[in-house]
N, C-alpha and C positions, 0 to 999 in steps of 0.2 A: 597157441598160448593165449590163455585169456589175460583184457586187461585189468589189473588192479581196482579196486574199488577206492574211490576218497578216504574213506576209514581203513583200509589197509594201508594206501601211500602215507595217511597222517599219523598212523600208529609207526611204521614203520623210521620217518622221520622224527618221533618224539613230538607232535603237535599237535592240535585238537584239530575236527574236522574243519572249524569255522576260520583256526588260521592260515589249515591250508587251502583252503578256498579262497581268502586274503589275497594268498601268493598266486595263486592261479587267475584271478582278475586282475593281477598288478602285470602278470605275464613271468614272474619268476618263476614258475614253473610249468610249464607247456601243458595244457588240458589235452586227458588222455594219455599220460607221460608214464611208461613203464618205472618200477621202484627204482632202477639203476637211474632212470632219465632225471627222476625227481629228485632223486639222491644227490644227485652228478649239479643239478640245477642248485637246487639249495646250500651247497654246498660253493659252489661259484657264488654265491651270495650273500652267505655268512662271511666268505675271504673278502670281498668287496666292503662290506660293514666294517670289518675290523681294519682294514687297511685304512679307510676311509676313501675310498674310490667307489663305493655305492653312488647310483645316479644320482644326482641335486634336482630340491622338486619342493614342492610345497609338503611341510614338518606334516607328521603324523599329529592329527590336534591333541593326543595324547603324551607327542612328546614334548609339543606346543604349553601346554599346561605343565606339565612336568619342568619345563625349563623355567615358566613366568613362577610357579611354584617354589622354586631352589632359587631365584634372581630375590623374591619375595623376601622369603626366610634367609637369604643374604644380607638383605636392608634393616629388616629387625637386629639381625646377630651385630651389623653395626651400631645402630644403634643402642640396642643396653652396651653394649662395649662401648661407647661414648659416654651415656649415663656413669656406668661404673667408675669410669676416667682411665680404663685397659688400652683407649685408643686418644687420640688427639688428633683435630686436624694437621693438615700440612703446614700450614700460613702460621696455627698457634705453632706446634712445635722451633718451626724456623725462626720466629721472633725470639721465641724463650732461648733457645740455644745463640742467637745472634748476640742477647743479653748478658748472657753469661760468658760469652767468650769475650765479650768486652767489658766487663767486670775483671775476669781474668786479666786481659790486656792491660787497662788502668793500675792494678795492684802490681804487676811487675815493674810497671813504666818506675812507679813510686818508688821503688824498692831500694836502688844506689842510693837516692836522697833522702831517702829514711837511713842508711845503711851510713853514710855520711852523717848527717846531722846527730844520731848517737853513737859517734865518735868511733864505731867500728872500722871503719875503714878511711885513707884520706880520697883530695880529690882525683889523683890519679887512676886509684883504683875505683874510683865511683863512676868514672868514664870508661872506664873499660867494661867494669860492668853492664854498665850502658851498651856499649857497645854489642855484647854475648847476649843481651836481653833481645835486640833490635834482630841479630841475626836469625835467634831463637822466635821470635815473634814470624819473620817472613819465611821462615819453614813451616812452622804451624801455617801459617795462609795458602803456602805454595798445594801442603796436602789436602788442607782444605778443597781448596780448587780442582787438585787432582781426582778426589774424590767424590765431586760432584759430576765429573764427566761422564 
């Protein structure tokens, strides 16, 4: 039985001759390798890729650019998304939010003694409210907390 010609093995695998020439200098496919052997090889190869158990080695420079490429058009995409104001840093958000939740905090603190002084309610009940506010307040912190974990 004669051996296969490169343009037979690389037709036969779906490949152009010069990629499977690629795989034959990298040793993924044994030079002089019948279509089963190359089959059989390539195929151990593609399972290696997709597993991600392919050898570790210096990037293909085209996957190399390809990645600096997408990291690239990453940094842009954040950026107009900053400009447009779709994103916000980290440090502004958690201010603004820190702000507002003690806005919130302050307007309930007030609330029994506003609720008191226009005569809604007397002192007893303004201490208790007190009281529902205070517990209410260290729930909200407690999830707070919990959900920064």
């Amino acid at each position: 039985m004669t051996k296969p010609t490169q343009a037979a093995i690389a037709a036969h695998l779906g490949l152009s001759v010069r990629a499977l020439r690629e795989y034959i200098a990298k040793g993924t496919i044994p030079k002089g390798a019948t279509l089963d052997e190359a089959r059989e090889s390539y195929i151990k190869r593609l399972r290696e890729v997709a597993s991600n158990r392919a050898p570790t080695g210096p990037l293909d420079p085209a996957q190399e650019k390809a990645r600096l490429d997408s990291l690239r058009a990453d940094e842009v995409a954040d950026r107009l998304a900053l400009s447009r104001r779709e994103l916000v840093p980290v440090a502004v958000y958690e201010q603004t939010l820190a702000d507002a939740l003690k806005s919130v905090a302050q307007s309930l603190e007030s609330l029994p003694d506003l609720l008191e002084r226009d005569g809604l309610i007397d002192g007893p009940a303004a201490e208790r409210c007190q009281r529902v506010i205070d517990g209410l307040r260290d729930q909200m912190a407690d999830r707070l907390i919990a959900a920064t974990r």
